[in-house]
Backbone as a printed PyTorch tensor [residue, N CA C, xyz], in Angstrom:
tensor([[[-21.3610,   5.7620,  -7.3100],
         [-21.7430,   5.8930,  -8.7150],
         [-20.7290,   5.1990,  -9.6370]],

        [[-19.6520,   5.5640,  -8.8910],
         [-18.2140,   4.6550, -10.4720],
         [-18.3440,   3.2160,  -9.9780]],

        [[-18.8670,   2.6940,  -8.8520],
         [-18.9030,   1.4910,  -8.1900],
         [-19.9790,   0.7670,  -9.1650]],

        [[-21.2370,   1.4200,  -9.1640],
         [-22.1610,   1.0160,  -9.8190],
         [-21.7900,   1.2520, -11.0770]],

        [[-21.0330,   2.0000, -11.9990],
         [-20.9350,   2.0150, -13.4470],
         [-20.0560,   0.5460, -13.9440]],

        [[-18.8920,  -0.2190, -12.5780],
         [-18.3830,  -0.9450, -13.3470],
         [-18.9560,  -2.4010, -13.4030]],

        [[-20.1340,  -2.0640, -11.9850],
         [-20.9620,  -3.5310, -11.7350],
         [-22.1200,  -3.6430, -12.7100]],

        [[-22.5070,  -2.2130, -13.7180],
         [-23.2490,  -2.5430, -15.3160],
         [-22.4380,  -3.4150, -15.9550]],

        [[-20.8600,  -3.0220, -15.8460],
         [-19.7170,  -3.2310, -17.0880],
         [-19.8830,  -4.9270, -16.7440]],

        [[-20.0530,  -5.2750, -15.7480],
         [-19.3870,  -6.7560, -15.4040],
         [-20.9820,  -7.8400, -15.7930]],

        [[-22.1440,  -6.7870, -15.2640],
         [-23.2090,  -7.6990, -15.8950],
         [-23.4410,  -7.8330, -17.3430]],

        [[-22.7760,  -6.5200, -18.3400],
         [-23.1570,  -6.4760, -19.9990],
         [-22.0750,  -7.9290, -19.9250]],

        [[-21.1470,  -7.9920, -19.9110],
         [-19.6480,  -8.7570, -19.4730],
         [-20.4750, -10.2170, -19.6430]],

        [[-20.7740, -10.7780, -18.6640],
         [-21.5460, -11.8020, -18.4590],
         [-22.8120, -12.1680, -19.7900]],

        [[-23.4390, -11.2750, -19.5850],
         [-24.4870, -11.2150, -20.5890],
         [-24.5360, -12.1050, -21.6870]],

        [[-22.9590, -11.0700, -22.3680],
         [-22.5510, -11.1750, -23.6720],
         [-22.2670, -12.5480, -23.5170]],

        [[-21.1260, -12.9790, -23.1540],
         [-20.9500, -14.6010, -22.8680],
         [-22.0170, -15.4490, -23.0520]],

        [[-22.9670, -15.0520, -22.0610],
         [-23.7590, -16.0010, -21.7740],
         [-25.0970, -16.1930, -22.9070]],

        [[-25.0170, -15.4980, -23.8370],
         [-25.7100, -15.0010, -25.3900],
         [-25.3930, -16.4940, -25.5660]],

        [[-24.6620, -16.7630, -26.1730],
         [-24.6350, -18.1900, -26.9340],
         [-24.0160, -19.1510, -26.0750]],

        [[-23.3410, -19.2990, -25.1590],
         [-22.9840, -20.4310, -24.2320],
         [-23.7800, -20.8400, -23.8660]],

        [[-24.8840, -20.0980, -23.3590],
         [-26.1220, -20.9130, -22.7350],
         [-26.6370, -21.8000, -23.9910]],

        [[-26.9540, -21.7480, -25.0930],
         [-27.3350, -22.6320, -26.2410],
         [-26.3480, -23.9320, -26.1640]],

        [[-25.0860, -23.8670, -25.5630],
         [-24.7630, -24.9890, -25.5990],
         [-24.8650, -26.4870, -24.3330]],

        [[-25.9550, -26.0000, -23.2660],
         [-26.2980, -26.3890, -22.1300],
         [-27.4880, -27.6420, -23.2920]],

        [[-27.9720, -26.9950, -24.1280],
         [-29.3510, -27.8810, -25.0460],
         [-28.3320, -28.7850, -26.4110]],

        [[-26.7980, -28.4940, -26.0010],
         [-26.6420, -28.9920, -27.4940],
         [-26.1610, -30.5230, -26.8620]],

        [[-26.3180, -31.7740, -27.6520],
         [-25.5260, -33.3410, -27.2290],
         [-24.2680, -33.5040, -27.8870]],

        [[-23.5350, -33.8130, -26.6260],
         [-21.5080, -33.5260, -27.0120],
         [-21.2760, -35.0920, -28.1520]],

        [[-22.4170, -35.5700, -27.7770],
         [-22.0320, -36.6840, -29.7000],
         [-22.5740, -36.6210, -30.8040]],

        [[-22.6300, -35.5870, -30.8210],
         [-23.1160, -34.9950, -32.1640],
         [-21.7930, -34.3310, -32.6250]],

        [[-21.8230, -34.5140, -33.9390],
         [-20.8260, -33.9290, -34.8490],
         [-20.0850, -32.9730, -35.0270]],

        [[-19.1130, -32.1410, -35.6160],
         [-18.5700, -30.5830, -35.9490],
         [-19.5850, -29.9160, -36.4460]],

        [[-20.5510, -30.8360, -38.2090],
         [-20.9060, -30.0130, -38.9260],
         [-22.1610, -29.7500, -38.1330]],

        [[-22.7310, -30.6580, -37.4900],
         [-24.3970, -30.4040, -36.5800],
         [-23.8580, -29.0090, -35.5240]],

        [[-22.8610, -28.8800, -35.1480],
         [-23.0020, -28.0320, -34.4400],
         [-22.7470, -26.2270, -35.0640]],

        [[-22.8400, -26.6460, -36.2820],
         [-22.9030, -24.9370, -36.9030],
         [-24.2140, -24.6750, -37.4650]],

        [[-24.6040, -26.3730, -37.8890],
         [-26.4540, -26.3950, -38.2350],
         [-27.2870, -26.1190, -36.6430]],

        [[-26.8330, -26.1570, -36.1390],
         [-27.2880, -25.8850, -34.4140],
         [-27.6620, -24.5390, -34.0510]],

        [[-26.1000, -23.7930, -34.3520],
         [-25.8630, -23.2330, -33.9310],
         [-26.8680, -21.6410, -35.0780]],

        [[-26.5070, -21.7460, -35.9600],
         [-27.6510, -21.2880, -36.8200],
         [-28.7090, -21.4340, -36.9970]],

        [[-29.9530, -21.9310, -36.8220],
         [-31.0890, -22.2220, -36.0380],
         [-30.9950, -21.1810, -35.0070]],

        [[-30.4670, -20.5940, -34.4300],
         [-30.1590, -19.9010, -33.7450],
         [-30.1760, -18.3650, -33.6670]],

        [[-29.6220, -18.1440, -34.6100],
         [-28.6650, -16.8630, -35.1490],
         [-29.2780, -15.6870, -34.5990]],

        [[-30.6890, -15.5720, -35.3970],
         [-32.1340, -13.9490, -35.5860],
         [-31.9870, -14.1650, -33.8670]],

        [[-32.2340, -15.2510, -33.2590],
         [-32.5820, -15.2010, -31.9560],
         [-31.3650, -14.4320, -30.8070]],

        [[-29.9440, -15.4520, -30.8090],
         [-28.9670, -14.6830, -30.8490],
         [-28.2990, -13.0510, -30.9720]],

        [[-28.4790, -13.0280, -32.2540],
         [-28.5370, -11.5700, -33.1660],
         [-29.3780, -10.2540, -32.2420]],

        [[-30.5590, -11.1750, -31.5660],
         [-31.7710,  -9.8110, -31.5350],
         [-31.2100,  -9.5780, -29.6390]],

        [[-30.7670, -11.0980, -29.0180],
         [-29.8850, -10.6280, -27.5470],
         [-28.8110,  -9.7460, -28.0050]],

        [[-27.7790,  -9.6460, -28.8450],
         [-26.4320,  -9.1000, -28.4410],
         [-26.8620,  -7.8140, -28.5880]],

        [[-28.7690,  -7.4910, -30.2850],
         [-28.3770,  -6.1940, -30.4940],
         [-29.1650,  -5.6180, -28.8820]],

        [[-29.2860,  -6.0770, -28.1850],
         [-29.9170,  -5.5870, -26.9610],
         [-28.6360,  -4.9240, -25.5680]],

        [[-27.4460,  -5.6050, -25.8570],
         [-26.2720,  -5.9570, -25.3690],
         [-25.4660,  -4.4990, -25.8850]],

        [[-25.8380,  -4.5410, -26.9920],
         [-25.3840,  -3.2030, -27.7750],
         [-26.0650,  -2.2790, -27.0280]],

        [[-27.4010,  -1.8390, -27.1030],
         [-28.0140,  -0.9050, -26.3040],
         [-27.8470,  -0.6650, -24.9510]],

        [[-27.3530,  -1.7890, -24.3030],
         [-27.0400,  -1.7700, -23.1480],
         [-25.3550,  -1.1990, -22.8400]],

        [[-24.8800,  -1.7860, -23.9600],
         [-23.1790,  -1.2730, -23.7590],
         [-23.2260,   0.5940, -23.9160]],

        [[-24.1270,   0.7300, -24.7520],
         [-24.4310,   2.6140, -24.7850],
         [-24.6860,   3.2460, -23.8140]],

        [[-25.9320,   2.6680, -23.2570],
         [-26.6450,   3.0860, -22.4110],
         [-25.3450,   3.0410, -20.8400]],

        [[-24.6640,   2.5950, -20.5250],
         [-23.6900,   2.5480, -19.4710],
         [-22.8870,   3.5890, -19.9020]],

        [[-22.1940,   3.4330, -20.7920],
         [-21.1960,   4.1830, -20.9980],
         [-21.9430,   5.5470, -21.2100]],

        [[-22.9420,   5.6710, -21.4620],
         [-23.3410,   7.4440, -21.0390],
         [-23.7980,   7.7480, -19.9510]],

        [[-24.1160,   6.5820, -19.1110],
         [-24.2970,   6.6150, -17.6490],
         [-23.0950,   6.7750, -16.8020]],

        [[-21.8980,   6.1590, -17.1550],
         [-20.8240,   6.7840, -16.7770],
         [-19.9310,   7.8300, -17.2620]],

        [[-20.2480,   8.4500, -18.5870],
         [-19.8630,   9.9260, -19.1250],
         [-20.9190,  10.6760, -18.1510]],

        [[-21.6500,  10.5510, -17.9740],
         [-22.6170,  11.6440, -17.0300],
         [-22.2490,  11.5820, -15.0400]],

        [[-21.4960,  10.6340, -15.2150],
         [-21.1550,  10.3330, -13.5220],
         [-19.8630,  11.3890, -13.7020]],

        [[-18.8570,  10.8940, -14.8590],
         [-18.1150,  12.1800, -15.5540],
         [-18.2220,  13.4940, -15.0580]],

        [[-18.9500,  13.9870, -15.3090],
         [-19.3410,  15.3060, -16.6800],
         [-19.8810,  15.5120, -14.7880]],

        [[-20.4890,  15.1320, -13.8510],
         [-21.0800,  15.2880, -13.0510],
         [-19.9520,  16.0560, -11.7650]],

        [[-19.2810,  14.8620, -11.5350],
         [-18.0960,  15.0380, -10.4840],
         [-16.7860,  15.7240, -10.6210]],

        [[-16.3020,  15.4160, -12.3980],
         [-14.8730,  15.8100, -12.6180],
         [-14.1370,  17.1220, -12.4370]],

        [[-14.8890,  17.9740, -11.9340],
         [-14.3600,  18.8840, -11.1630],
         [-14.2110,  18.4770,  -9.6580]],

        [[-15.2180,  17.8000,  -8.6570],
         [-15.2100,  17.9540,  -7.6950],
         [-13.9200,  16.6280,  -7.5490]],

        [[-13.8450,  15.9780,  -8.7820],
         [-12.1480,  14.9920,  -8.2950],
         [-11.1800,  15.6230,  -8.3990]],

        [[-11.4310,  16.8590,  -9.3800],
         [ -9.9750,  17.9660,  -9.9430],
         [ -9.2800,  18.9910,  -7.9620]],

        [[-10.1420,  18.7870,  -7.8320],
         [-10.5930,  19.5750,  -6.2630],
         [ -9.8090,  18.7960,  -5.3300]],

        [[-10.1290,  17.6330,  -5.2310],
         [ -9.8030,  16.6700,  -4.1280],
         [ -8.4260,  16.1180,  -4.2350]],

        [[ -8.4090,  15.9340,  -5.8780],
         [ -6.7490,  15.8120,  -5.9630],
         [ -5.4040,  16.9600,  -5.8660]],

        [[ -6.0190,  18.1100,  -6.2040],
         [ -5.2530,  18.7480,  -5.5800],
         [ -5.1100,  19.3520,  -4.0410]],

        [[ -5.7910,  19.5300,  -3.4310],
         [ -6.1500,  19.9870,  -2.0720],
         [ -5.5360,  18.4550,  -1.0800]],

        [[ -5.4910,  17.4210,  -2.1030],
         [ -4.6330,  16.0350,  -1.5860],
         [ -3.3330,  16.0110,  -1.4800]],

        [[ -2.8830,  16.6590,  -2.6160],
         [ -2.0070,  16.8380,  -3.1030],
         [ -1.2120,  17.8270,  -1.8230]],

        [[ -1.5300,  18.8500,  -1.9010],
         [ -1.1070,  19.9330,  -1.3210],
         [ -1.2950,  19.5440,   0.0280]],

        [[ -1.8060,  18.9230,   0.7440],
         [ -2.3110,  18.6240,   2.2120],
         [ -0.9650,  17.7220,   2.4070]],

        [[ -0.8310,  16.4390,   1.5150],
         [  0.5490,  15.6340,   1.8690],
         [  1.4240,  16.6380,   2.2350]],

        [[  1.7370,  17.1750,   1.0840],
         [  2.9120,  17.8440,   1.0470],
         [  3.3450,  18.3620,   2.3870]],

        [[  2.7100,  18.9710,   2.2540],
         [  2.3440,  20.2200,   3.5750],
         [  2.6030,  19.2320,   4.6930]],

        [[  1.8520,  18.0460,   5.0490],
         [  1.9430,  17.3470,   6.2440],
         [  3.1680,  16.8130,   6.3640]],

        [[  3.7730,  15.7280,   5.1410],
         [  5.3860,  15.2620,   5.0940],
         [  6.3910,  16.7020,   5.2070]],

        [[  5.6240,  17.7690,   5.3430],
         [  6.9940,  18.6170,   5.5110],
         [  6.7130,  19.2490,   6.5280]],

        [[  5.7580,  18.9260,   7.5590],
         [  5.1600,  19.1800,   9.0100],
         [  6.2440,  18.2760,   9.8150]],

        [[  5.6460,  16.7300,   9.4300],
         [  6.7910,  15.7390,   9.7580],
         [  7.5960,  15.7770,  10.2030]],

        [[  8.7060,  16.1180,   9.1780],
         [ 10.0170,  16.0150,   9.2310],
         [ 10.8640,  17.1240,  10.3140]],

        [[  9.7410,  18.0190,  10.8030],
         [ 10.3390,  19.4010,  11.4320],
         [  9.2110,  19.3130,  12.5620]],

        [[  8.3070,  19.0650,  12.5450],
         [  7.7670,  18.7540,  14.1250],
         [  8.7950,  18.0870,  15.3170]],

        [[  8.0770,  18.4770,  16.7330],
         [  9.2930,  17.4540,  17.2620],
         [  7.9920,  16.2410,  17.9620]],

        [[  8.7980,  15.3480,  17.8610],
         [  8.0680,  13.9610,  18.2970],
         [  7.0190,  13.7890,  19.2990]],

        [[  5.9530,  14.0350,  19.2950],
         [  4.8950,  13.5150,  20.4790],
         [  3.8930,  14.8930,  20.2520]],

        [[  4.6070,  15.9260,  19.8150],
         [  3.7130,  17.3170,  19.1910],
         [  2.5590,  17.1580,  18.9290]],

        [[  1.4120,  18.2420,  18.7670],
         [  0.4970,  18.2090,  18.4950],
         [  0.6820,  18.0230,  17.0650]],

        [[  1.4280,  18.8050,  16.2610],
         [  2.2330,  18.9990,  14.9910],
         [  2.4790,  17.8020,  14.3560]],

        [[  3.3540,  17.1940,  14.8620],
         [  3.6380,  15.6140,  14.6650],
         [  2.1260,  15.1170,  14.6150]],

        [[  1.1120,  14.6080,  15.6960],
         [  0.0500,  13.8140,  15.1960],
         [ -0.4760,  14.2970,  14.0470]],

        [[ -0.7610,  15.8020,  14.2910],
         [ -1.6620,  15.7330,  12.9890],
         [ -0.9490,  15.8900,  11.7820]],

        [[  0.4790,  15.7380,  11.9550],
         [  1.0470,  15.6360,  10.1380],
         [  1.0460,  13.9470,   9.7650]],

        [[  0.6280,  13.0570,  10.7590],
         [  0.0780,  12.0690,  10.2760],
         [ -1.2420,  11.3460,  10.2070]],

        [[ -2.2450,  12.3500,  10.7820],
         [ -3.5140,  11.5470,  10.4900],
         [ -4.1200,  12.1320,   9.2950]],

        [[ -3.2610,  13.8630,   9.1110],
         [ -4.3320,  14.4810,   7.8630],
         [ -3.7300,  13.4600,   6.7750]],

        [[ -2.4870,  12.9100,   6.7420],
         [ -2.4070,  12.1010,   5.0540],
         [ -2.9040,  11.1050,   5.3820]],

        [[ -3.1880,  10.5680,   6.2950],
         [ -3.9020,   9.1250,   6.3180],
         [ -5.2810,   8.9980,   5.6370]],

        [[ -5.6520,  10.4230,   6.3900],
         [ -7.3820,  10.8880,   5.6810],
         [ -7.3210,  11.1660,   3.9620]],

        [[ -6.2440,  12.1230,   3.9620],
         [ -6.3350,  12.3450,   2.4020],
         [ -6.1300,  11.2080,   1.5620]],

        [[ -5.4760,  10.5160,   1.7380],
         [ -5.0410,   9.4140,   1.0830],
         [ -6.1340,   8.3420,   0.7610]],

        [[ -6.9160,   8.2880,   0.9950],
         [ -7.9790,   7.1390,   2.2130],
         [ -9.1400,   8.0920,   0.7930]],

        [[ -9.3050,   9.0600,   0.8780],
         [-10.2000,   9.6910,   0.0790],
         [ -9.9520,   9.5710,  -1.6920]],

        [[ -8.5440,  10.1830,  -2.0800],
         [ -8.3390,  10.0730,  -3.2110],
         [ -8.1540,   8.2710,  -3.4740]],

        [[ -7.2040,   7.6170,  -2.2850],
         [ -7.7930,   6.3870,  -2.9510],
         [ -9.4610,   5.6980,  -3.5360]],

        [[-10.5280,   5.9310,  -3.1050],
         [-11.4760,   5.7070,  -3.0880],
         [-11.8370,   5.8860,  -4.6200]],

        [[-11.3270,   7.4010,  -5.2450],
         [-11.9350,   7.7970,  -6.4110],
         [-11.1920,   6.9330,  -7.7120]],

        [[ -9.4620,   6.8160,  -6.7830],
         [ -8.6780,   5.9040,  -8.3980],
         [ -9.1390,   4.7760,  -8.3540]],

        [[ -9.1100,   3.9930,  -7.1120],
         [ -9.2500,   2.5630,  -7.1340],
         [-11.0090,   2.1840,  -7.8320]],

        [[-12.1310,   3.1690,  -7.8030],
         [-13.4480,   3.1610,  -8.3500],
         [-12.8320,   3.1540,  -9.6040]],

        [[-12.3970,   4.2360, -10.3950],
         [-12.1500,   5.0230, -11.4120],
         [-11.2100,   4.1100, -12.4230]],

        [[-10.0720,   3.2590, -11.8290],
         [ -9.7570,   1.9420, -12.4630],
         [-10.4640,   0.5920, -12.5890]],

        [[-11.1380,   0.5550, -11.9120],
         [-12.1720,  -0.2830, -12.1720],
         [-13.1780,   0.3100, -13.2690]],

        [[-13.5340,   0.2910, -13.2530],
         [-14.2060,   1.4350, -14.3720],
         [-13.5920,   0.8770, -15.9280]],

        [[-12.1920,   1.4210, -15.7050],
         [-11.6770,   1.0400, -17.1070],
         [-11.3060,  -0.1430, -17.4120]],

        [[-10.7810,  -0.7600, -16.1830],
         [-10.6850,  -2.5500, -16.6550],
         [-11.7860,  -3.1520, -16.8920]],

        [[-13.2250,  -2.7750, -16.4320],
         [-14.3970,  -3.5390, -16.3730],
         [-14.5260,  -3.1780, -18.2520]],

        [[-14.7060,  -2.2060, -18.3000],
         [-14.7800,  -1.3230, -19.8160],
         [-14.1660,  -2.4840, -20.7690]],

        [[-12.6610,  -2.4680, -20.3920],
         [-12.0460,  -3.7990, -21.3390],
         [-12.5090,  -4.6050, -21.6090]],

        [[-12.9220,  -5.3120, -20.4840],
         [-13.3840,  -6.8450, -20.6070],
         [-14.3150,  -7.0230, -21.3490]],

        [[-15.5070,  -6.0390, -21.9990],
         [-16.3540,  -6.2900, -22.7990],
         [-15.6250,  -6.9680, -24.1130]],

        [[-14.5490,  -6.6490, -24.7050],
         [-14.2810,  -6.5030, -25.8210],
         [-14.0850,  -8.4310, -25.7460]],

        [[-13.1470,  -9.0500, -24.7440],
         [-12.6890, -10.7540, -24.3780],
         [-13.7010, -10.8030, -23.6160]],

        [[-15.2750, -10.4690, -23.9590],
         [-16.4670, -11.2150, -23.5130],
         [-16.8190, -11.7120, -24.8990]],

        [[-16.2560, -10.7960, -25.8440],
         [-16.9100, -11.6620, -27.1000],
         [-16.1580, -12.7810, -27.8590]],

        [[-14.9940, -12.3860, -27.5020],
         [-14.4350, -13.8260, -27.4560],
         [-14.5270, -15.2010, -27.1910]],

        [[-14.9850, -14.9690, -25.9260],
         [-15.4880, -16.0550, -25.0080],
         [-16.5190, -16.3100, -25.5050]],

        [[-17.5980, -16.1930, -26.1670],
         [-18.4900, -16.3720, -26.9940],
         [-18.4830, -17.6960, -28.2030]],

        [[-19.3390, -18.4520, -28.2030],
         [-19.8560, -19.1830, -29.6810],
         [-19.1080, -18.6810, -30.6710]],

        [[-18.5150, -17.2300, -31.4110],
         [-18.7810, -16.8520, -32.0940],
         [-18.7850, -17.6300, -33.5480]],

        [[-17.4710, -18.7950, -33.3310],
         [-16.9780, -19.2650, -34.2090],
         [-18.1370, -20.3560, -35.0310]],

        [[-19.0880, -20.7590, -34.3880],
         [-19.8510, -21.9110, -34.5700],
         [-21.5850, -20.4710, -35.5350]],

        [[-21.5580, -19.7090, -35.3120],
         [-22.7530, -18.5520, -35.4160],
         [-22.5180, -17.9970, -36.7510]],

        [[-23.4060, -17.7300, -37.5490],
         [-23.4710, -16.8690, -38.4790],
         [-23.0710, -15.7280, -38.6610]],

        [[-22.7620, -15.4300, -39.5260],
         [-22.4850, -13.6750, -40.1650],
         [-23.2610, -12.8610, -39.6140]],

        [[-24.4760, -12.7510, -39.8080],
         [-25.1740, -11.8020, -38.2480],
         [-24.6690, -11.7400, -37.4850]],

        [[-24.2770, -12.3610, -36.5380],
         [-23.9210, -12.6870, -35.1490],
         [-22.3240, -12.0020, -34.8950]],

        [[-21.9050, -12.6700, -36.2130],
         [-20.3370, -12.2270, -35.8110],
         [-20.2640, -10.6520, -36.4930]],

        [[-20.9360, -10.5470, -37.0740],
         [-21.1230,  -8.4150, -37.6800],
         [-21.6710,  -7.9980, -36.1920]],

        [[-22.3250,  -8.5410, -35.0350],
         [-22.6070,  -7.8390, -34.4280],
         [-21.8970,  -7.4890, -33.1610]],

        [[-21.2220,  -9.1110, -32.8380],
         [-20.2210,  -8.6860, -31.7450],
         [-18.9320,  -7.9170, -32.4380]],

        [[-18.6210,  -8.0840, -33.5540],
         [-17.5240,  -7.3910, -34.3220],
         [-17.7540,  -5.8110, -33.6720]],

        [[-19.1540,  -5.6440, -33.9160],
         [-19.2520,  -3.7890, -33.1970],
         [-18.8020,  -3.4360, -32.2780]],

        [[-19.3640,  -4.7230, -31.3270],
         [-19.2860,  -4.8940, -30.2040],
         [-17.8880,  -4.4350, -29.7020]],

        [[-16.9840,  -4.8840, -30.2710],
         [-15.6750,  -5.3030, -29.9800],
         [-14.9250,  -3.7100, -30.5400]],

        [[-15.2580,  -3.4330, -31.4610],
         [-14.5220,  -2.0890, -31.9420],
         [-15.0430,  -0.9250, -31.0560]],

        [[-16.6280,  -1.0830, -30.5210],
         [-16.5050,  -0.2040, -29.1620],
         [-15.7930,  -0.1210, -28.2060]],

        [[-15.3400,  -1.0010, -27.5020],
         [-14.6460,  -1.7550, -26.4840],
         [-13.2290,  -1.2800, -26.8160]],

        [[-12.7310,  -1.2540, -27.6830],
         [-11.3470,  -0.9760, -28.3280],
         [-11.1280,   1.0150, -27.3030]],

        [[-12.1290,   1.2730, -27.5270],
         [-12.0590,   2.8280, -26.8080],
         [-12.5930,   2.5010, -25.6550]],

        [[-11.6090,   2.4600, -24.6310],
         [-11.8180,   2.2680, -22.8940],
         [-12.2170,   3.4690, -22.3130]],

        [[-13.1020,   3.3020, -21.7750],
         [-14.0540,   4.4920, -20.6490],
         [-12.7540,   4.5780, -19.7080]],

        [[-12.1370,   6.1370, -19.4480],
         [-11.6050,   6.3500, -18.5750],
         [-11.9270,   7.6960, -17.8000]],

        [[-12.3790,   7.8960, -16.4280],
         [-12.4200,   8.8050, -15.7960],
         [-11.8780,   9.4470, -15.5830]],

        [[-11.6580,  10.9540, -15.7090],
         [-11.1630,  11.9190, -15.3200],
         [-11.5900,  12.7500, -14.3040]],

        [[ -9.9660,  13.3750, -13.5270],
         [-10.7870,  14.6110, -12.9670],
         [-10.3280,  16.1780, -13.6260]],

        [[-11.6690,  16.5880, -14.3580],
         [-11.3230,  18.0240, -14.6160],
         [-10.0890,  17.9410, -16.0120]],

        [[-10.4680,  16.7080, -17.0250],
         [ -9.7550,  16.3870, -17.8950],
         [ -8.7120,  16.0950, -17.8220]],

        [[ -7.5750,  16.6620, -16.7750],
         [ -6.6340,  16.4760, -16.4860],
         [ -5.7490,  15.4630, -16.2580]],

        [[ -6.1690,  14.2900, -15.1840],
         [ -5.8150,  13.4250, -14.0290],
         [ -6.9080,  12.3760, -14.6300]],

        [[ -6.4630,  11.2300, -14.9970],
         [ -7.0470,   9.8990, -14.6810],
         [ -7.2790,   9.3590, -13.5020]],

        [[ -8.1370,   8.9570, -13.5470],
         [ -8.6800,   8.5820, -12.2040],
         [ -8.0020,   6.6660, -12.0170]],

        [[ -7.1460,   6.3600, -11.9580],
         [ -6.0950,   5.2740, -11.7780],
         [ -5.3900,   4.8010, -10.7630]],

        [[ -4.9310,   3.3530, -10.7380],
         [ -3.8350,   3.0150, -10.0340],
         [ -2.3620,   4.2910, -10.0940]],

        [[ -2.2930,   4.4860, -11.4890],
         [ -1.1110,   4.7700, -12.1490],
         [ -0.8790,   6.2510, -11.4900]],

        [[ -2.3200,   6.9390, -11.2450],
         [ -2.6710,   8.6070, -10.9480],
         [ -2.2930,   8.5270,  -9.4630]],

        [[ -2.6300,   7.4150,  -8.6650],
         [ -2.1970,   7.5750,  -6.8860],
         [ -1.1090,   7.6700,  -6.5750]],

        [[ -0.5690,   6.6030,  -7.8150],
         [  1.0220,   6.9280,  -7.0730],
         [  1.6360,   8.0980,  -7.6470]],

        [[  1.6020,   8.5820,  -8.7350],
         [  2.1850,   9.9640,  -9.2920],
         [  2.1450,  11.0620,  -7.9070]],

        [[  0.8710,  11.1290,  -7.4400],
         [  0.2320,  12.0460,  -6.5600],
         [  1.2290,  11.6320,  -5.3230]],

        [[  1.0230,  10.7130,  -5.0960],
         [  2.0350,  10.1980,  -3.4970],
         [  3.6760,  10.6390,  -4.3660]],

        [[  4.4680,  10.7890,  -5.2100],
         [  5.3770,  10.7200,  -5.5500],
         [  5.7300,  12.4190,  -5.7290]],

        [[  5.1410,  12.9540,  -5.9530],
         [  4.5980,  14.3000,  -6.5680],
         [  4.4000,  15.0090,  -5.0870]],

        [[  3.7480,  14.2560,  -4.4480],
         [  3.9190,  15.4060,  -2.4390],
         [  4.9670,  15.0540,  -2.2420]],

        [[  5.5040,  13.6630,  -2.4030],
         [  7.0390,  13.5080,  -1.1210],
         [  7.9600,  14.4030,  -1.9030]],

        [[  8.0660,  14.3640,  -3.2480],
         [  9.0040,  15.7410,  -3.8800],
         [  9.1480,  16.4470,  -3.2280]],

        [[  7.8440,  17.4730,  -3.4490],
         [  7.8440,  18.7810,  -2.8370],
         [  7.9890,  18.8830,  -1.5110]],

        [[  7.3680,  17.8380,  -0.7680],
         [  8.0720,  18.1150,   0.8630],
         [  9.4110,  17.6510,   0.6940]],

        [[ 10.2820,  17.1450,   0.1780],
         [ 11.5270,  17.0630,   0.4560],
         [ 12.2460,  18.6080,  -0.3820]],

        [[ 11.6290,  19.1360,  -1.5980],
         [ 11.6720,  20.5370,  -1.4490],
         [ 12.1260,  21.7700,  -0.3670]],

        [[ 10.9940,  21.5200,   0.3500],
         [ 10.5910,  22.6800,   1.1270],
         [ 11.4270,  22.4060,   2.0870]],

        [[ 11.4070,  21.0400,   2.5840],
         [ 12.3200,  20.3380,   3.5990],
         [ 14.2300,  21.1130,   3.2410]],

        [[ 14.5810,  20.9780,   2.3400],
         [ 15.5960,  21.7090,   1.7180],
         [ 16.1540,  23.0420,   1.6720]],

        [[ 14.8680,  23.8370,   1.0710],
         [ 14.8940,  25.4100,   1.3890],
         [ 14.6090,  25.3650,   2.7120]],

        [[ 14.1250,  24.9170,   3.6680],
         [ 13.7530,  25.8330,   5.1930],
         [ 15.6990,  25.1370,   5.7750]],

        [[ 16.1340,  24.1400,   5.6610],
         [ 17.1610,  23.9560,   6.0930],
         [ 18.1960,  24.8500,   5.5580]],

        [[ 18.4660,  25.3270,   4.3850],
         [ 19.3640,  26.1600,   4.5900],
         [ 19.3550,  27.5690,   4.8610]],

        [[ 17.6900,  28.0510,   5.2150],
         [ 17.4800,  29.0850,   5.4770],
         [ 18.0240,  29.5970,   7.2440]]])
């Protein structure tokens, strides 16, 4: 589902671009500066009536991914901690197992698994928000400069939506991120070097 929310983000992405670039596939490169704003206006209502479609479409995702949201963000609030707590627990299995143990294997395949899982949700879940960005330097990439006041009032919206990046959460808490995996990996080896601590001088 976050896979599919950022492959909307990358087709609105395209879209938008391709709104007025494609008009310049019909325009002839010896023709003038001023012909190409008389060109390009001729244009505009037509233009104007794709982006406001682009608009509906930029809504329509982003409540498709508030509802992927609103859907899961407990069941990521869940996974990251029970991830959380499973490292821990296993790096401090680790370090006090003895070598070839049953103990020993499985204090390294359960983080392999956990890890393997919560990656799945940040690495979706950042995508998500970089795809989100890029709308805003899709309109850039755009004609805009050569297009009418319509045109540029509309990607202007465009662009001040975009300014507020879709970011996933789990359970409000935890971003769903590059930035959130490693906290989490940084955040178990703590505490197993914790526990690792208290059981040694006990």
């Amino acid at each position: 589902m976050m896979k599919l929310s950022s492959a909307y983000f990358k087709i609105l992405e395209l879209t938008i671009v391709r709104t007025t670039n494609a008009k310049t596939l019909l325009y002839k490169s010896d023709t003038t500066n001023d012909s190409i704003y008389d060109y390009y206006g001729q244009f505009d209502k037509e233009i104007n009536q794709r982006l406001s479609v682009c608009v509906e479409h930029h809504i329509a995702v982003i409540k498709f991914a508030e509802a992927v949201e609103s859907m899961f963000t407990y069941v990521f609030l869940l996974q990251f901690l029970a991830s959380a707590v499973g490292i821990c627990l296993a790096g401090f299995t680790f370090t006090s197992a003895p070598v070839g143990s049953f103990e020993f294997i499985f204090a390294i395949s359960l983080p392999i698994t956990l890890i393997i899982q919560i990656s799945f949700y940040c690495t979706f879940g950042n995508e998500v928000t970089l795809q989100s960005s890029n709308i805003g330097e899709a309109c850039y990439m755009t004609e805009w400069i050569a297009c009418g006041p319509l045109v540029r009032k509309t990607l202007f919206i465009i662009m001040e939506r975009s300014k507020r990046l879709l970011v996933l959460t789990a359970g409000k808490f935890i971003n769903l991120s590059l930035f959130s995996l490693a906290a989490v990996f940084k955040s178990a080896a703590s505490y197993a070097a914790v526990l690792r601590q208290i059981t040694n001088k006990e």
